[in-house]
C-alpha positions in Angstrom: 45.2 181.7 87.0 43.4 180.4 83.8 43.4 182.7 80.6 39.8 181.8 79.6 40.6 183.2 76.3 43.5 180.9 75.8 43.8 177.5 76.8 47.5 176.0 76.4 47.2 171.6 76.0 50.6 170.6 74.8 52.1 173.8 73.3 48.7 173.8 71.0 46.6 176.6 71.6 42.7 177.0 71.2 40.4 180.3 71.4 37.6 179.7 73.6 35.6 180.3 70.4 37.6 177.0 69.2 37.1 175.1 72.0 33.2 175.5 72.3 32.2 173.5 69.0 33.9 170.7 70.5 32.2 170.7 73.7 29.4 171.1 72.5 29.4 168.4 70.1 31.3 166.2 73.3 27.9 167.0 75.0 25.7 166.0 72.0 27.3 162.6 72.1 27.1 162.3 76.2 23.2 163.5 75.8 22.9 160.6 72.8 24.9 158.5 74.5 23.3 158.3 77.9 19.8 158.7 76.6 19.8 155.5 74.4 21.6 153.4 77.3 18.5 154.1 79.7 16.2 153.7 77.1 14.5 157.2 77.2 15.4 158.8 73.9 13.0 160.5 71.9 14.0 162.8 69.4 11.7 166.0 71.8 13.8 164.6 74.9 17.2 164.6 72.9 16.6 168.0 72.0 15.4 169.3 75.0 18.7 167.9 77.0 20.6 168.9 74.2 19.3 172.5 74.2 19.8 172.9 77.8 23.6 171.7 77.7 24.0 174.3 74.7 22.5 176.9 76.8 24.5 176.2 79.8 27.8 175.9 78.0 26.8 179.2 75.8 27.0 180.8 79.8 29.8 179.1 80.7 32.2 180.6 77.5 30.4 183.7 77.4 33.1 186.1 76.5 33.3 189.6 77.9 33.0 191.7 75.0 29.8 190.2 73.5 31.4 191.7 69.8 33.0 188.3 69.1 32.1 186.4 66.0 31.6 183.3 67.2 29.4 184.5 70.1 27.4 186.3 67.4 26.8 183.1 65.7 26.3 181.2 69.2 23.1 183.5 69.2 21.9 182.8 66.1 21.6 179.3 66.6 19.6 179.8 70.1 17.0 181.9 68.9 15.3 179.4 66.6 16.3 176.5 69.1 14.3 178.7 71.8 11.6 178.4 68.9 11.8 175.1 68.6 11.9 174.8 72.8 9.1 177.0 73.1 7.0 174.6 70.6 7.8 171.2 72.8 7.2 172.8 75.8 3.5 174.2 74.3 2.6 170.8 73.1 3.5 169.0 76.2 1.1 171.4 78.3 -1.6 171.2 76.0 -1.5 167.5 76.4 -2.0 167.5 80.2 -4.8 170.3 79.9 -6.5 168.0 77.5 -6.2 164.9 79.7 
């Protein structure tokens, strides 16, 4: 079974609070990556799928007792990116009502 707390990689170990930075900034450089090679990157779009994959591995390492540090600062950083979501989202409907 998998300590999700602990993850052992060649006697080095890593928190979970470690290893989230570096997936997240693995998935920054996937959503970059793969955006620019199919030729849809825009800076709302790169956010948006950047957001999502923060959002989905925020879920992922959620830790059980929510009074970790890093988790804290996890949920700092969401609440103006929701901000920022919420503001894409409301300018890309108020283009379509407009025509």
């Amino acid at each position: 079974m998998v300590d999700w707390d602990t993850a052992e990689s060649d006697g080095m170990s890593l928190t979970r609070g470690q290893l989230v930075p570096v997936v997240v900034a693995v998935w920054l450089g996937i959503a970059y990556g793969l955006l620019v090679f199919i030729g849809a990157y825009t800076v709302e779009l790169y956010f948006t799928v950047s957001f999502i994959g923060f959002l989905v591995i925020g879920f992922l390492f959620a830790p059980p007792q929510t009074s970790r540090r890093w988790w804290s600062l996890f949920r700092l950083v969401t609440v103006p990116a929701l901000l920022v979501f919420g503001y894409i989202v409301f300018q890309r409907i108020m283009a379509v009502v407009q025509g």
